[in-house]
N, C-alpha and C positions, 0 to 999 in steps of 0.2 A: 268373297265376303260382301254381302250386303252395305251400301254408305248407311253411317250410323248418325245420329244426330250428334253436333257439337256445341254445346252451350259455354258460349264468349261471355266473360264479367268485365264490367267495366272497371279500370283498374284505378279512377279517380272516384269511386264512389263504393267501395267493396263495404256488404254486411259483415262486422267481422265475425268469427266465429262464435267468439265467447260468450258474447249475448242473445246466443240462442237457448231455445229453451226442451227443443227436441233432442233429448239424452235418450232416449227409449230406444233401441234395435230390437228387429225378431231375426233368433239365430235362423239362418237359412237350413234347408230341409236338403238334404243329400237325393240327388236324382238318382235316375236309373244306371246304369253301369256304361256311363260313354265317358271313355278316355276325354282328359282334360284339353288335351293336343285337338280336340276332334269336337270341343263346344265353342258356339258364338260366343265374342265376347264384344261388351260395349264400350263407349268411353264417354265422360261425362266429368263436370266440372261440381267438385263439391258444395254444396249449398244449406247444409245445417251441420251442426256440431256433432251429431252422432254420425256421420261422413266421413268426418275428420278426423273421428276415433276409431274410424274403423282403417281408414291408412294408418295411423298412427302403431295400433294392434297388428297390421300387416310389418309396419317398418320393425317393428322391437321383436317379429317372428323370426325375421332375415338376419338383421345385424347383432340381434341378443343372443338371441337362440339355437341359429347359424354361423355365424360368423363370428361367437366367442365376444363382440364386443361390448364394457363395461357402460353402463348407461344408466345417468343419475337421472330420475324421472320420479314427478309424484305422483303417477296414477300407475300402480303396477300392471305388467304386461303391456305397456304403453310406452315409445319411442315420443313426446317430447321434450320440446325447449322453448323459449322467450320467441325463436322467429314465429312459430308454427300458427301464432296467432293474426299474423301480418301477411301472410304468404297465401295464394291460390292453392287449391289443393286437386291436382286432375287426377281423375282416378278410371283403372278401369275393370269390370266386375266383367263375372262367369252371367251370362246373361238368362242362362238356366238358374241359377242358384242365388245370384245377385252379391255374390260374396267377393269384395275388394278381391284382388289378385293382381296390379298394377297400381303403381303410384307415383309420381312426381309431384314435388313443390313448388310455388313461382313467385318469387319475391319481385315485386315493381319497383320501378323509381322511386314513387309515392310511397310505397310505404319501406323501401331503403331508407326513408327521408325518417320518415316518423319513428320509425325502430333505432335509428340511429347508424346502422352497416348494413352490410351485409355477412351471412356466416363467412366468406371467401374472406371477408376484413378480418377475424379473425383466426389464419390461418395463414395469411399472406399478407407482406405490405403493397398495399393496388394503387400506390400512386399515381401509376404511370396510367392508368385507368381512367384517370378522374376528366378527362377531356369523353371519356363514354357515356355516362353517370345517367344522363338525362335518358337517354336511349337504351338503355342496358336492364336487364332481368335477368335475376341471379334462378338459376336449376339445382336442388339441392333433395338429396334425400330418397332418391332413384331407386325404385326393387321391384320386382318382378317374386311371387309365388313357386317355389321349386315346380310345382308341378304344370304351369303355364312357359314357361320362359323358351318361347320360340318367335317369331317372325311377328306373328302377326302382334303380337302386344307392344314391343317396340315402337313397331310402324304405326300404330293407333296412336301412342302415345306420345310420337314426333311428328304426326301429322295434326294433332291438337293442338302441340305447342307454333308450330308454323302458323297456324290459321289463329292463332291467339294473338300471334307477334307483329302478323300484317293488321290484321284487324286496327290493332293499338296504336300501331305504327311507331313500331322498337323494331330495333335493326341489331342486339348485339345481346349473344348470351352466355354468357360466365358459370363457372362452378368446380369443385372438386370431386373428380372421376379416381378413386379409392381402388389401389391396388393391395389384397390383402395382404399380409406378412405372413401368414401360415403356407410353408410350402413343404409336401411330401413328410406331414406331421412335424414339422419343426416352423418355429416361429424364427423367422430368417429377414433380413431386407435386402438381401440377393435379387430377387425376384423386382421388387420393385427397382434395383438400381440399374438392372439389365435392361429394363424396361426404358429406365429413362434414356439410356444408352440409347438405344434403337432410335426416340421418338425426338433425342435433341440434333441428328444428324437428319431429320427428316421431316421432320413437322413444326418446332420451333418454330414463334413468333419473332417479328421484327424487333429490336430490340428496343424499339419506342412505346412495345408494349411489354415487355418481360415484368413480372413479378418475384419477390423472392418472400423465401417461407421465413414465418417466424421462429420456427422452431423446426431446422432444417432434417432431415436423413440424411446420414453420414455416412452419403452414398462414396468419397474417396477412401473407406474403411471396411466399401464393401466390396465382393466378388462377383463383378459387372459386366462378367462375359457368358450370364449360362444361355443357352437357347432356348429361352419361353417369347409364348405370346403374349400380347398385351388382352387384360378381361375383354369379354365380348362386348361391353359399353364402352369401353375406348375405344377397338376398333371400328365400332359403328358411325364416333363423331368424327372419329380420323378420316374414314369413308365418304361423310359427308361436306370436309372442308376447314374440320375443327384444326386448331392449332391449339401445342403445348405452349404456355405462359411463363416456364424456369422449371427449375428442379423442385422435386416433393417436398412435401411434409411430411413429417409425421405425426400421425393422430393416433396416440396411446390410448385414447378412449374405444376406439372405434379398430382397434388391431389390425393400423392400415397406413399405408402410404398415399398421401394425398397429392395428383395432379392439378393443378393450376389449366384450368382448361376456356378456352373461348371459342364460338361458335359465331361469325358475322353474317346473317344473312346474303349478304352481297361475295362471300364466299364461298354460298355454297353449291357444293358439286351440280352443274346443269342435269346428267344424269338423276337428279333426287330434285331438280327443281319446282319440277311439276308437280309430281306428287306432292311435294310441302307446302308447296306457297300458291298451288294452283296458278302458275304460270309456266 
C-alpha cells in the first residue's frame, strides 16, 4: 500500500466542530464490483462537522445496529455525546467511494481540562492516573465497517494515532476496549469474565496504576472458565504492549463489558516500534 498523507491538529488550538458550518455531504456513488478487502483505503483527520457525522453515522451503524446497543442521541441514526465535541476525530474512508469505514476518537489533555473528564472517568475511578493527566489522551469509540475489518485499516488507524502522539509529545494512552455480552445468542457475562481471567494473570498493570469500575460485572457470579478469545482490538493492544488497568465494567447502554485499558509509548513492543513511531 501506498504512504498516505497524515494530517496532525494541533491539540492547543483545535476548531471545534460545532461551529462549522459545512452540514451538506454528497452520498457516495457505489463503484464497480471490487471486493472491499481489495480497495485503497485512506486516513485522514476530521476537519468539518459533516466528517464528524459521518463517523458518528458509521458508530451508531456498528454499536446500534450491530451490536444491539441502547443509545440516547439527538440526531437520529447518529452515535453522539457531550465528548464528541472536544475530541479529534481520525477517520479512515474507501478511497474509491470516499465513504467513513474506520473511526477513532482522541480526547487531549486540553480538552479533558475543558470538558471536565474523560469518558474512562465515567466508568472508572482513574485516580491512580492523575500523575499521567498532562501527557495522557483518552481513545474512545473504536469501529471499523463489517465489510473492511481486516489489517490494513487497524494498522492505518494506529499508525496515525503514533505519529499524532510523538508529534504532540503524549506518551500515554487510555480507554475502554468493550467486550460484547452477547455470546452464542444469549446475553451472558461469561465471556467477558473468562476474558478477564486470561488478561489479569498476564497483562495486568502495576498496581500503582489499577483502576476499579464504577459499576463493576460481577464477574465472581460469573462462569470464568470457558475457552474464548479476547475481541480482535484487544488482542491487538495486548500485542502491542497495552496492559489491563482492573477488572470490567459494565456498560448496560452499550451491551458490553468494558476494559480499563493503557497503552505507554515507551511500552511498546520494539517489533511495532518502527512502524508506529518511525523509530
Amino acid at each position: 500500500m501506498d504512504q498516505t498523507r497524515i494530517m496532525t491538529l494541533n491539540t492547543a488550538s483545535r476548531a471545534h466542530p460545532e461551529v462549522d458550518r459545512s452540514l451538506g455531504y454528497q452520498p457516495f456513488a457505489m463503484p464497480p464490483a471490487v471486493p472491499p478487502q481489495q480497495r485503497r483505503v485512506v486516513v485522514t483527520w476530521a476537519q468539518h462537522l459533516s466528517e464528524v457525522r459521518a463517523a458518528q453515522r458509521l458508530r451508531y451503524q456498528v454499536f446500534a445496529d450491530e451490536m444491539g446497543a441502547r443509545l440516547s442521541t439527538a440526531i437520529p441514526g447518529h452515535d453522539v455525546d457531550l465528548f464528541d465535541n472536544y475530541c479529534e476525530h481520525l477517520l479512515v474512508r474507501d478511497e474509491l467511494t470516499q465513504q467513513v469505514i474506520g473511526t477513532y476518537r482522541v480526547l487531549t489533555p486540553v480538552q479533558a481540562q475543558r470538558v471536565g473528564s474523560t469518558y474512562s472517568d465515567t466508568e472508572f475511578d482513574l485516580t491512580r492516573l492523575r500523575g499521567l493527566r498532562e501527557r495522557m489522551v483518552e481513545l474512545g469509540r473504536s469501529c471499523v465497517h463489517k465489510d473492511y475489518r481486516h489489517g490494513a485499516v487497524i494498522m492505518l488507524l494506529w499508525g496515525a494515532l503514533g505519529e499524532f502522539m510523538t508529534r504532540n509529545q503524549l506518551d500515554t494512552m487510555i480507554g475502554c476496549a468493550s467486550i460484547p455480552m452477547l455470546h452464542n445468542g444469549v446475553i451472558s457475562g461469561d465471556v467477558a469474565a473468562s476474558i478477564w481471567r486470561q488478561v489479569q494473570a498476564t497483562h495486568l498493570a502495576p498496581i500503582e496504576h489499577q483502576v476499579r469500575p464504577r459499576l463493576p460485572l460481577p464477574v465472581e457470579r460469573l462462569d470464568a472458565s470457558l475457552d474464548v478469545e479476547p475481541p480482535a482490538l484487544i488482542k491487538g493492544y495486548l500485542r502491542l504492549g497495552a496492559k489491563v488497568l482492573g477488572a470490567p465494567a459494565w456498560d448496560p447502554d452499550f451491551n458490553a463489558a468494558d476494559l480499563p485499558m493503557m497503552m505507554r509509548l515507551a511500552d511498546l513492543h520494539p517489533r511495532y516500534r518502527k512502524h508506529f513511531l518511525a523509530a
